[in-house]
C-alpha positions in Angstrom: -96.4 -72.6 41.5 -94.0 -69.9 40.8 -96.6 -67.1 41.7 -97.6 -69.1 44.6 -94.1 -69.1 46.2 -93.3 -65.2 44.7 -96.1 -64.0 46.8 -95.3 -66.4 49.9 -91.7 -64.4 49.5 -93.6 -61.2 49.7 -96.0 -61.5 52.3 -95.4 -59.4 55.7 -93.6 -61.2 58.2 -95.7 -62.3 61.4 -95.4 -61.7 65.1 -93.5 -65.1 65.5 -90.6 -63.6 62.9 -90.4 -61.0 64.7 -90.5 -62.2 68.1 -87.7 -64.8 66.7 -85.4 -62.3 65.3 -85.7 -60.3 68.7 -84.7 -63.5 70.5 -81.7 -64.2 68.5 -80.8 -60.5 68.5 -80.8 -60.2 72.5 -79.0 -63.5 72.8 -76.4 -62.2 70.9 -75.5 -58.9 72.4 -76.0 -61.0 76.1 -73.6 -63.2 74.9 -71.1 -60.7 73.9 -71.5 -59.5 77.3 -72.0 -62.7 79.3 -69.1 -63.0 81.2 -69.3 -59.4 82.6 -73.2 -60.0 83.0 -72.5 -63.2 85.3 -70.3 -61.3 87.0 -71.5 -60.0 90.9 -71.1 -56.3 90.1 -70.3 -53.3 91.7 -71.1 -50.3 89.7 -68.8 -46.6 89.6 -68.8 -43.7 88.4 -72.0 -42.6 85.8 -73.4 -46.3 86.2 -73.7 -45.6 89.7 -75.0 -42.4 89.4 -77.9 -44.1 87.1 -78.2 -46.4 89.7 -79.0 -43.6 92.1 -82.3 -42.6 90.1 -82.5 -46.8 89.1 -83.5 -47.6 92.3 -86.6 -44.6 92.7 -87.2 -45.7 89.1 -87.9 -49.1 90.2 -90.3 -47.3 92.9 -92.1 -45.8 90.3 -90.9 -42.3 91.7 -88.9 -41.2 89.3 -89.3 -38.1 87.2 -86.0 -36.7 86.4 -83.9 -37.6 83.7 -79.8 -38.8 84.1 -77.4 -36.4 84.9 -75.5 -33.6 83.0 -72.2 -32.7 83.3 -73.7 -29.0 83.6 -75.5 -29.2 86.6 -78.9 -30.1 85.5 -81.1 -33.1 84.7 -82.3 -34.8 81.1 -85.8 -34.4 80.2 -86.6 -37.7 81.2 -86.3 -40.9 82.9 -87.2 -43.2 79.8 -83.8 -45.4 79.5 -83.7 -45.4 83.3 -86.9 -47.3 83.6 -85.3 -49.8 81.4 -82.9 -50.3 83.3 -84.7 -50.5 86.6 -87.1 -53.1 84.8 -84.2 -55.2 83.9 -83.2 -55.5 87.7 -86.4 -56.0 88.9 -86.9 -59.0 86.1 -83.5 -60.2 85.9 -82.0 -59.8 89.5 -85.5 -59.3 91.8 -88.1 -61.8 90.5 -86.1 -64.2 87.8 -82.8 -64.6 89.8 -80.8 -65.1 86.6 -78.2 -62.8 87.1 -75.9 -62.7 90.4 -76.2 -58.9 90.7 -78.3 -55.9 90.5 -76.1 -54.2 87.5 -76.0 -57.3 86.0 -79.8 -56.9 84.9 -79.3 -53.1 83.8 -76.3 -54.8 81.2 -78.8 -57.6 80.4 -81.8 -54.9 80.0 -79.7 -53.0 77.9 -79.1 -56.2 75.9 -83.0 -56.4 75.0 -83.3 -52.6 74.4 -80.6 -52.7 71.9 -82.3 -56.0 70.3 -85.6 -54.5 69.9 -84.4 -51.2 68.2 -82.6 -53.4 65.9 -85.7 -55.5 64.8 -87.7 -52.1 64.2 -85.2 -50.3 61.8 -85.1 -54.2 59.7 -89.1 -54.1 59.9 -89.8 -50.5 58.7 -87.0 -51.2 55.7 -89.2 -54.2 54.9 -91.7 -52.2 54.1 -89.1 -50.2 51.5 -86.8 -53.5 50.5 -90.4 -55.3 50.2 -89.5 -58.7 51.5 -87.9 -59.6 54.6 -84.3 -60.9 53.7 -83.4 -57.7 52.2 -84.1 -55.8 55.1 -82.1 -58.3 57.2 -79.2 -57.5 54.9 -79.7 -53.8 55.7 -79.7 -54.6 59.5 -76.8 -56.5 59.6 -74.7 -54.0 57.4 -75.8 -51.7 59.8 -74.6 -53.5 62.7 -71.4 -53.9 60.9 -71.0 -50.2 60.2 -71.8 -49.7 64.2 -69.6 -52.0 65.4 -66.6 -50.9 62.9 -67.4 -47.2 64.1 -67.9 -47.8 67.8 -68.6 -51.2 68.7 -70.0 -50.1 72.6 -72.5 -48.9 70.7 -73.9 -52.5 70.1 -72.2 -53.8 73.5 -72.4 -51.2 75.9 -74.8 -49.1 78.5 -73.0 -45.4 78.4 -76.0 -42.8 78.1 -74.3 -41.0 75.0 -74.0 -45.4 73.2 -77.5 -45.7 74.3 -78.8 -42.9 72.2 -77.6 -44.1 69.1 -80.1 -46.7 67.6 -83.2 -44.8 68.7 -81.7 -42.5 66.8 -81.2 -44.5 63.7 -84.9 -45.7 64.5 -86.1 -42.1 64.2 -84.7 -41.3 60.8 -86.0 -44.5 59.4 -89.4 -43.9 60.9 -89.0 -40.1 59.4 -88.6 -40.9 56.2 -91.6 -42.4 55.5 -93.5 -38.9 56.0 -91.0 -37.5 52.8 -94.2 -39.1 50.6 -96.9 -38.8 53.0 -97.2 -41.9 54.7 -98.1 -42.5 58.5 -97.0 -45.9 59.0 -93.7 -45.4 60.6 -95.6 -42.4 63.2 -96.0 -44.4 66.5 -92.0 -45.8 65.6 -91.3 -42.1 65.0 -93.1 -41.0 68.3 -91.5 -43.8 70.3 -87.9 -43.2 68.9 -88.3 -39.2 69.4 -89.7 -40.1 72.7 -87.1 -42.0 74.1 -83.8 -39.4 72.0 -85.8 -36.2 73.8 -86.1 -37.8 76.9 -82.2 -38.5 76.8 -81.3 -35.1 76.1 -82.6 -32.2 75.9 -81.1 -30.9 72.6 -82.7 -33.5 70.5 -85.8 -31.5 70.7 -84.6 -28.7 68.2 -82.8 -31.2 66.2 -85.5 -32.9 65.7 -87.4 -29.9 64.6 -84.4 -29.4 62.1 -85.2 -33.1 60.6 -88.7 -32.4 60.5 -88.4 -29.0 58.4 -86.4 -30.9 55.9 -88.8 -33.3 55.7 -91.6 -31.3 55.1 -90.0 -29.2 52.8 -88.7 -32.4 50.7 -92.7 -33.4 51.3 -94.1 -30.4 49.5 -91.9 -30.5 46.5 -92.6 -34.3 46.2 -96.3 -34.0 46.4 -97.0 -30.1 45.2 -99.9 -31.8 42.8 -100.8 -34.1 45.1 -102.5 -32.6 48.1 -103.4 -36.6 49.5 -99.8 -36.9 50.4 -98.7 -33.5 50.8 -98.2 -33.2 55.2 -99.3 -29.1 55.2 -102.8 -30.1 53.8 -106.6 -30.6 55.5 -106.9 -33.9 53.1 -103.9 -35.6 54.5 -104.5 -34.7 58.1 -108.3 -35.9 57.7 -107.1 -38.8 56.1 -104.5 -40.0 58.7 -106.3 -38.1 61.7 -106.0 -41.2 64.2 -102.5 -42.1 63.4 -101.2 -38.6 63.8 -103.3 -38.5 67.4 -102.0 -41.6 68.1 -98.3 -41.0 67.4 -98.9 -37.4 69.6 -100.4 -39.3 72.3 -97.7 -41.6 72.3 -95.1 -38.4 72.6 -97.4 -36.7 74.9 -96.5 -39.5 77.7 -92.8 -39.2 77.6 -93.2 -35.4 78.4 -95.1 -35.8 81.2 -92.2 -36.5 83.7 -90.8 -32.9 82.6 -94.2 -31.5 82.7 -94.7 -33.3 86.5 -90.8 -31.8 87.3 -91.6 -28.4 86.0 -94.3 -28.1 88.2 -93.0 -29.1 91.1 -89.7 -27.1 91.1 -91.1 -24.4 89.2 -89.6 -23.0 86.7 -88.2 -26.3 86.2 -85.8 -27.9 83.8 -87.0 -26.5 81.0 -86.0 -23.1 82.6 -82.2 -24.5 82.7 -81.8 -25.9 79.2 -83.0 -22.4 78.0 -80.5 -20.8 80.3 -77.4 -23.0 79.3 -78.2 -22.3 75.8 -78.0 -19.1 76.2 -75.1 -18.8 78.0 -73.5 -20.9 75.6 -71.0 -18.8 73.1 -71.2 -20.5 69.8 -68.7 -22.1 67.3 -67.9 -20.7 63.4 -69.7 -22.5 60.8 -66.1 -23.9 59.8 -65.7 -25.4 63.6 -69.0 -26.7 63.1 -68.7 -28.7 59.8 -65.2 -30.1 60.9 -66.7 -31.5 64.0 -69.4 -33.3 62.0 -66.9 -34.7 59.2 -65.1 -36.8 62.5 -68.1 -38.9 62.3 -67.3 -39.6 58.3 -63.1 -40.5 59.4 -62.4 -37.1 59.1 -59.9 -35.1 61.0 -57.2 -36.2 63.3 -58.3 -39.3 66.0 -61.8 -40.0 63.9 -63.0 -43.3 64.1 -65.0 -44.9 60.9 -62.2 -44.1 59.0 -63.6 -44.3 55.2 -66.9 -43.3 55.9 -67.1 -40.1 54.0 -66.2 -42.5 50.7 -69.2 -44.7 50.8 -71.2 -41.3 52.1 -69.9 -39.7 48.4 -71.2 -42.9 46.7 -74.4 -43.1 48.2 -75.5 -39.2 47.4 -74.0 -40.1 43.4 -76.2 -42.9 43.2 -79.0 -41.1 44.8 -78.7 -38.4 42.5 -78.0 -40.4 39.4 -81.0 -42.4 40.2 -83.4 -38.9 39.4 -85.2 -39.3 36.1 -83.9 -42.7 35.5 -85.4 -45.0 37.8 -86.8 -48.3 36.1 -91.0 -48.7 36.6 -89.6 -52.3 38.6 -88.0 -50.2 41.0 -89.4 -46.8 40.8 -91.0 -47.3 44.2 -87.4 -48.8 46.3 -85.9 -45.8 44.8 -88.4 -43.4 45.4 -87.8 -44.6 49.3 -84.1 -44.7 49.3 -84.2 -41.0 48.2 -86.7 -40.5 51.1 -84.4 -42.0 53.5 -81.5 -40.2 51.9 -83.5 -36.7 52.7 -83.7 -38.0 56.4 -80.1 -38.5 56.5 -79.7 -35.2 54.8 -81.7 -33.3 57.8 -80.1 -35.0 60.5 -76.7 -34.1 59.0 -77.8 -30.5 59.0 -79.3 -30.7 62.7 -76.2 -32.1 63.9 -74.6 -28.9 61.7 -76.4 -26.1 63.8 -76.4 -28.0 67.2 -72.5 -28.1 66.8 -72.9 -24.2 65.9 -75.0 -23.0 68.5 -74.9 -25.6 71.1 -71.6 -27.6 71.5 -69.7 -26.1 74.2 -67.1 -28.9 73.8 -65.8 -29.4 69.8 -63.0 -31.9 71.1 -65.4 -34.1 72.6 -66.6 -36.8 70.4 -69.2 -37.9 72.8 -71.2 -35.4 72.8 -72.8 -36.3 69.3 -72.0 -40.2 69.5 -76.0 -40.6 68.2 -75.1 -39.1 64.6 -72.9 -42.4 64.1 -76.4 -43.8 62.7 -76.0 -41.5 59.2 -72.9 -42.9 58.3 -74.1 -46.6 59.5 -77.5 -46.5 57.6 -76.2 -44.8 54.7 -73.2 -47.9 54.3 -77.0 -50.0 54.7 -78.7 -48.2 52.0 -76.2 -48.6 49.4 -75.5 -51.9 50.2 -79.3 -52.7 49.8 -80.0 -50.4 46.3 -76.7 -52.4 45.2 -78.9 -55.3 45.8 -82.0 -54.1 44.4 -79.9 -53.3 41.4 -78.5 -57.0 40.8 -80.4 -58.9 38.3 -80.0 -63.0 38.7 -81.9 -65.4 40.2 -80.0 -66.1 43.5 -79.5 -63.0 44.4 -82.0 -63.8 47.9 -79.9 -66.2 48.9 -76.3 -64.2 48.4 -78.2 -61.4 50.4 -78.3 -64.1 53.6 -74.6 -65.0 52.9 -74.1 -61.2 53.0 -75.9 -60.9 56.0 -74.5 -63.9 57.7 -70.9 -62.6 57.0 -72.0 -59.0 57.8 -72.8 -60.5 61.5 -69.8 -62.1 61.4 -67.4 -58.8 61.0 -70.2 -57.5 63.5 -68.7 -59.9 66.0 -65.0 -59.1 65.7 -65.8 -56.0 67.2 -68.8 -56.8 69.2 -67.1 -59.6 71.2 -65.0 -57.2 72.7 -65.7 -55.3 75.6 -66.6 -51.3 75.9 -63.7 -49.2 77.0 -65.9 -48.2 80.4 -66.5 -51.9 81.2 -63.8 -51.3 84.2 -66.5 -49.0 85.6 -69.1 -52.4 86.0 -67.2 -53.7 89.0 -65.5 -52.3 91.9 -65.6 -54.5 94.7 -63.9 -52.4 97.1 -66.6 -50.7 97.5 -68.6 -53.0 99.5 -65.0 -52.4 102.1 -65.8 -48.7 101.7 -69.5 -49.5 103.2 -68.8 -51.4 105.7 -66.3 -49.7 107.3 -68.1 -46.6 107.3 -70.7 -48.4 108.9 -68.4 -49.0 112.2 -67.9 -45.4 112.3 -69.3 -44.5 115.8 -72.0 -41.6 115.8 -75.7 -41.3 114.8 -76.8 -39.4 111.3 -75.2 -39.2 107.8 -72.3 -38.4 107.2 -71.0 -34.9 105.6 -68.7 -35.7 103.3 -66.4 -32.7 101.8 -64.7 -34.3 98.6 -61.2 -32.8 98.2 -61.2 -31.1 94.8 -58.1 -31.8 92.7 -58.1 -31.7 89.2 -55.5 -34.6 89.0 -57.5 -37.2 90.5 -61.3 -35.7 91.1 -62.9 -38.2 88.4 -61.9 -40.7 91.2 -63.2 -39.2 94.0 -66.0 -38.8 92.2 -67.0 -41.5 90.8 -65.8 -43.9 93.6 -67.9 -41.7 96.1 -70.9 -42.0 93.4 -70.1 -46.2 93.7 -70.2 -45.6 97.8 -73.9 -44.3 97.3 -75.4 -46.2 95.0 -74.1 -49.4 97.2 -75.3 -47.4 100.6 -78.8 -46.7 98.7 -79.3 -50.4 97.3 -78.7 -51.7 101.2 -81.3 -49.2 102.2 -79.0 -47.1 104.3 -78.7 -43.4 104.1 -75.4 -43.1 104.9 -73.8 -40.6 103.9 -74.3 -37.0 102.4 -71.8 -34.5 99.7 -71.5 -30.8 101.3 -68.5 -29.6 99.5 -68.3 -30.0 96.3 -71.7 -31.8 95.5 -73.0 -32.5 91.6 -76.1 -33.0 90.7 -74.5 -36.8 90.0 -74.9 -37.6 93.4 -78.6 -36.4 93.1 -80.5 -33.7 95.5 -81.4 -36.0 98.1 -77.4 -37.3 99.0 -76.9 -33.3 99.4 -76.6 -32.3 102.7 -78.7 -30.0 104.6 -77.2 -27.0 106.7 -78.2 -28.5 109.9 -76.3 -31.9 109.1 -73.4 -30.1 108.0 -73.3 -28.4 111.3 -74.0 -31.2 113.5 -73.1 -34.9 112.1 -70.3 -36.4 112.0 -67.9 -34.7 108.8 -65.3 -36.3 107.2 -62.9 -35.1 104.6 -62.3 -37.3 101.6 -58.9 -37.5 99.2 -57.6 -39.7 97.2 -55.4 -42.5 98.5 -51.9 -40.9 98.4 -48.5 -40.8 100.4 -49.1 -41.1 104.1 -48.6 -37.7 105.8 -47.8 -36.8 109.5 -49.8 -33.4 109.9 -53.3 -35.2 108.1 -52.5 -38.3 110.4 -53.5 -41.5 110.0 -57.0 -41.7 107.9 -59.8 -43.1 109.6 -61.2 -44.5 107.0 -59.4 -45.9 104.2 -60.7 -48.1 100.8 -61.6 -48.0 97.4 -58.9 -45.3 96.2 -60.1 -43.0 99.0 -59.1 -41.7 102.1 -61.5 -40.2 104.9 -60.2 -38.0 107.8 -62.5 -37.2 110.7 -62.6 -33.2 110.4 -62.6 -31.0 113.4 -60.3 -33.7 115.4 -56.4 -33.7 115.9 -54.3 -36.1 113.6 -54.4 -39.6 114.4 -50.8 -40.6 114.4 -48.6 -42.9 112.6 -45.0 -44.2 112.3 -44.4 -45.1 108.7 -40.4 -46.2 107.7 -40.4 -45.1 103.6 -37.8 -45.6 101.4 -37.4 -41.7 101.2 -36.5 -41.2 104.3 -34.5 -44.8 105.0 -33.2 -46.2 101.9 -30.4 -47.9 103.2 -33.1 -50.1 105.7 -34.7 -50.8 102.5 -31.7 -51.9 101.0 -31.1 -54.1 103.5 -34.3 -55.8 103.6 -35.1 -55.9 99.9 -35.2 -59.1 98.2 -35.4 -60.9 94.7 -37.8 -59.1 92.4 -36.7 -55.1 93.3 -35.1 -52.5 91.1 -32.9 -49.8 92.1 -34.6 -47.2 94.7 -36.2 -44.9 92.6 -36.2 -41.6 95.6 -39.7 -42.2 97.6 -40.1 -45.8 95.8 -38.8 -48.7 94.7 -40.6 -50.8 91.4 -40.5 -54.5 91.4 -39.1 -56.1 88.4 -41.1 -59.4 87.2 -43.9 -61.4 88.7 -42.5 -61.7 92.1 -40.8 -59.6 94.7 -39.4 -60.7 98.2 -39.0 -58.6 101.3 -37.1 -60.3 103.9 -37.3 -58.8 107.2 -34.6 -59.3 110.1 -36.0 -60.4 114.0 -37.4 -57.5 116.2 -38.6 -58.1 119.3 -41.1 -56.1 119.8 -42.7 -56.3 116.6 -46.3 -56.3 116.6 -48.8 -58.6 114.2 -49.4 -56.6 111.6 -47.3 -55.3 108.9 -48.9 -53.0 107.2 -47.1 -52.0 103.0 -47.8 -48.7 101.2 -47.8 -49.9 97.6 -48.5 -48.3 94.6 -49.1 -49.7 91.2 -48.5 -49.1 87.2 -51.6 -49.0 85.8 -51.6 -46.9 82.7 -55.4 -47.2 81.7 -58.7 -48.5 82.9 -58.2 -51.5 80.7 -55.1 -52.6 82.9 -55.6 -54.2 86.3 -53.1 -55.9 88.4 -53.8 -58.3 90.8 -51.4 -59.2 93.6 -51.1 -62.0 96.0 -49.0 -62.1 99.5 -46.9 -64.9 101.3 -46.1 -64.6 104.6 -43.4 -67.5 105.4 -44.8 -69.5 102.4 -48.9 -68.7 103.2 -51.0 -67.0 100.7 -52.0 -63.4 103.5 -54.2 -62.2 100.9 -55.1 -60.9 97.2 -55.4 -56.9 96.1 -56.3 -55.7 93.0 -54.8 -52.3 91.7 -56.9 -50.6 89.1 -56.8 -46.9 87.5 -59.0 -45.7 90.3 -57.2 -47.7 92.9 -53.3 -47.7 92.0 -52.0 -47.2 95.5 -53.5 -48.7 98.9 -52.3 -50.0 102.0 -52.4 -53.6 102.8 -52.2 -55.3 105.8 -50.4 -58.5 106.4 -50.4 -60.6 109.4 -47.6 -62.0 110.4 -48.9 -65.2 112.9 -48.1 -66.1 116.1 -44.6 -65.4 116.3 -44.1 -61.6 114.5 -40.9 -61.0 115.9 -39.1 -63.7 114.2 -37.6 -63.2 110.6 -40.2 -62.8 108.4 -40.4 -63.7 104.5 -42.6 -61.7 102.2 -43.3 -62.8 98.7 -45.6 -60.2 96.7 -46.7 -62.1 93.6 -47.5 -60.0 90.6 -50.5 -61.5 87.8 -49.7 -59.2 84.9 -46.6 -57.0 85.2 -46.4 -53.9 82.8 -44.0 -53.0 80.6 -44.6 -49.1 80.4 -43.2 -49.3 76.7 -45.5 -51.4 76.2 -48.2 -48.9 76.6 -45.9 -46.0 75.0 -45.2 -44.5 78.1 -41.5 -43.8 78.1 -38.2 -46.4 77.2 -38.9 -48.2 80.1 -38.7 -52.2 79.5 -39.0 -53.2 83.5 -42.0 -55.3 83.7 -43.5 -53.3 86.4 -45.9 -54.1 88.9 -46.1 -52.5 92.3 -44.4 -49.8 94.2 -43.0 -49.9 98.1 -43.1 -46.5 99.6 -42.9 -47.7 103.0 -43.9 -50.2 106.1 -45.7 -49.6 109.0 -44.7 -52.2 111.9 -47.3 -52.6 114.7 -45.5 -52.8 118.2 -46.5 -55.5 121.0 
């Protein structure tokens, strides 16, 4: 009986496990997300320049890669087809979402889910049952979600690179002694991590030399297992073509892009890494310890200590390995040599191709050492205990693992403010109205204080325009590859169509005139015509009007503005005859980050005239009140604030006013 139920233990899991653990996994990142996912979404910024290639994705036209920040395209469009599958499942043909970008989150969900459930299966193979492994995949989990936890929850290119990555230097490790089981996991993992970004190809040329060269000392008497032998490629021929077939396919979207814009892609990476000046070996090796806690700002603090304990025990385990666990150690070691080469990849990519040192994005992926290396010593810790119960304290361990998992997971990534703009869909439509025939040439102002928001607002413009089926508009000055060739305009639109400068929403100003366009933190004036003017009263130029009409909820004047104080503020106007309709308020806002937003409703003589939100790409706009049927009687204005801000609060300044908007000035339509 006891053998019978040892073995049952033992046996490999089937497809239903599998398929099961997938399920519970996917529901469980979608439910850390489900509010934002049942949200009707509006993308910004880099979402909605994914969206731009999403949507030829979904087309099946898509060759090029996402963006980079350098002017070029990634290899390849491998995550972006995700993506566009989720919509078209999700959003298209299910309808279980309310928006578009909702299925991209929910896609993203599943991707992250089914790396997960291929790192736990291939350390089956090592741990040699299941609940083990599931102990090393929740660990993991925790040690992402302590280190990052948008890594688990979120859908930023640089997050989305990190468990393929862990997937690859499980699937790696197997070749330390020879064996091919982990290739078409290996070939998938490196498939999707080169596609990403282009640098992954010569660190994972780095990986593999360590490998092989851990491989040949390993199995120097042993040609069978030994990779740089006739036997072992005769033995595993059809896996190895297999795995290379596999590869083969995600290259041939570059291979496709090369040829038809000759020399290509390929022709730029090269370029860029040559023009790229270096770092010291000293720079280098700091920039990998953040990714341990070290150094000033790291996250994962305390990683380097259970990275020290796991290279003792590795090496303390040489030459004294029971014959019960000889072959669990003889893997752990193997994995430890993976984790080995990717900390030296990561070594010579920060020397030679890191143009950035402060930017800890740029090697987000690498997270997965310090995560699987937490995994692995928790798991030979395990191996290592000797009673009975010890299977089911692993599930407690994993249970309690998920748990901690969640504390982080359940809150969501720093970016999520980028989801959901819903200005934009303003933006749209009143560029729509615009009289004239052909796209318009847009020149974005370029200001270093506020260009991410012209950008990536103009970016949510696009993507909206594009998913309408609308070519709308086209970037002449000051185009990035972001907004993708096609939305760059051609010399003979920029000579004829209609051109409009766009800014950021700022201080009205006599000599640009009155914008003719004016939503989503930006700003549009029709170039080549005069000013369109305007007769603004601010609280520079007037204070003691405002003074006079200020009500409950104000501070002092504060030079061009005046901050209200609390959850409401009053403006009580006096009768004017004359006095037209609309009232229009130039309000600003204090929002000190992109997790802050503050929403504001208006009263007009006691009836709600409307809701704004302010956000960090949006803190000043104009809003227009109407003031009924009888505008030139005394009018009462109550602005009420959701979520004042206390600047201290936030560690900006002393200040300990619970700040919410700021008046710069009215604009009174005459009769």
């Amino acid at each position: 009986m006891h053998s019978r139920l040892h073995t049952d233990l033992h046996r490999p899991p089937g497809w239903r496990t599998w398929a099961l653990l997938f399920v519970l996994l996917a529901v469980a990142l979608a439910c850390s997300n489900w509010a934002i996912i049942q949200a009707v979404n509006f993308e910004s910024s880099d979402f909605a320049a994914n969206t731009l290639l999403v949507l030829d994705a979904k087309r099946f036209h898509l060759i090029y890669g996402n963006y980079s920040r350098v002017g070029f395209n990634h290899p390849g469009p491998a995550i972006l087809y995700v993506l566009a599958f989720g919509e078209m499942l999700f959003h298209d043909l299910l309808h279980v979402v309310p928006s578009p970008f909702s299925g991209q989150l929910l896609a993203v969900d599943l991707y992250n889910a089914a790396w997960l459930v291929l790192i736990v299966a291939m350390v089956r193979r090592m741990a040699g049952s299941l609940v083990p492994a599931l102990l090393f995949g929740a660990v993991t989990m925790l040690a992402f979600a302590y280190s990052d936890h948008a890594i688990l929850n979120g859908m930023w290119f640089p997050h989305l690179y990190v468990l393929p990555y862990a997937a690859m230097l499980v699937a790696i490790s197997r070749l330390v002694h020879g064996r091919t089981d982990a290739l078409v996991p290996l070939a998938v993992a490196s498939g999707f991590l080169i596609n990403g970004h282009a640098s992954f190809v010569p660190m994972l040329g780095v990986i593999l030399i360590v490998v092989v060269a851990a491989n040949w000392f390993v199995a120097r008497r042993d040609a069978s297992m030994r990779i740089l032998s006739r036997a072992w490629f005769r033995t595993h021929r059809r896996a190895i073509l297999t795995a290379v077939g596999i590869l083969f396919l995600f290259f041939v979207p570059l291979i496709i892009a090369t040829i038809k814009d000759f020399p290509g892609p390929i022709y730029q990476y090269v370029k860029f890494g040559r023009g790229n000046k270096g770092n010291t070996i000293r720079e280098a090796a700091k920039f990998v310890g953040v990714y341990w806690g070290l150094g000033h700002g790291a996250p994962a603090r305390g990683a380097v200590a259970w990275g020290l304990a796991l290279v003792v025990v590795l090496l303390a385990s040489l030459g004294r390995t029971s014959r019960a666990s000889l072959g669990f150690m003889r893997d752990a070691r193997a994995l430890g040599i993976a984790f080995l080469g990717g900390t030296l990849a990561l070594l010579y990519y920060a020397k030679v191709g890191v143009d950035m040192l402060d930017q800890v994005y740029i090697a987000l992926f690498y997270y997965a050492v310090p995560a699987l290396a937490a995994a692995l010593l928790v798991l030979i810790a395990w191996q290592a205990i000797p009673f009975e119960g010890k299977r089911a304290g692993a599930a407690v361990l994993a249970l309690l693992a998920v748990a901690g998992a969640w504390f982080w997971v359940r809150m969501p990534p720093i970016y999520i403010y980028f989801y959901n703009h819903a200005n934009v869909v303003t933006l749209y439509e009143q560029l729509r109205k615009l009289p004239g025939e052909g796209r318009l040439v847009l020149d974005l102002e370029q200001n270093p204080e506020n260009w991410g928001e012209i950008w990536g607002n103009t970016l949510g413009l696009l993507a909206y325009a594009k998913r309408q089926g609308t070519d709308l508009a086209c970037v002449n000055e000051n185009w990035h590859i972001s907004f993708t060739r096609p939305n760059q305009c051609r010399p003979d639109e920029v000579a004829r169509n209609r051109r409009y400068q766009v800014r950021h929403t700022d201080a009205p100003d006599p000599v640009r005139g009155r914008p003719d366009v004016e939503a989503l933190g930006l700003s549009l004036f029709r170039v080549g015509v005069p000013p369109r003017p305007f007769t603004y009263v601010t609280v520079k130029a007037q204070p003691e009007y405002f003074k006079q009409i200020l009500g409950r909820g104000w501070s002092n004047l504060d030079g061009d503005f005046v901050w209200s104080d609390g959850r409401a503020a009053e403006l009580n106007l006096p009768a004017e005859a004359g006095r037209g309709r609309k009232l229009t308020l130039d309000l600003g806002s204090f929002v000190p980050g992109y997790e802050v937003q503050i929403n504001v409703q208006a009263l007009v003589n006691g009836k709600p005239a409307g809701t704004w939100a302010f956000y960090a790409t949006e803190r000043r706009r104009r809003i227009v009140l109407d003031l009924g049927a009888d505008p030139g009687a005394a009018q009462h204005i109550e602005l009420k604030i959701d979520k004042p801000v206390r600047p201290v609060d936030h560690k900006v300044g002393q200040d300990t006013r619970q700040l919410g908007v700021s008046l710069y000035g009215i604009e009174k339509e005459a009769q």
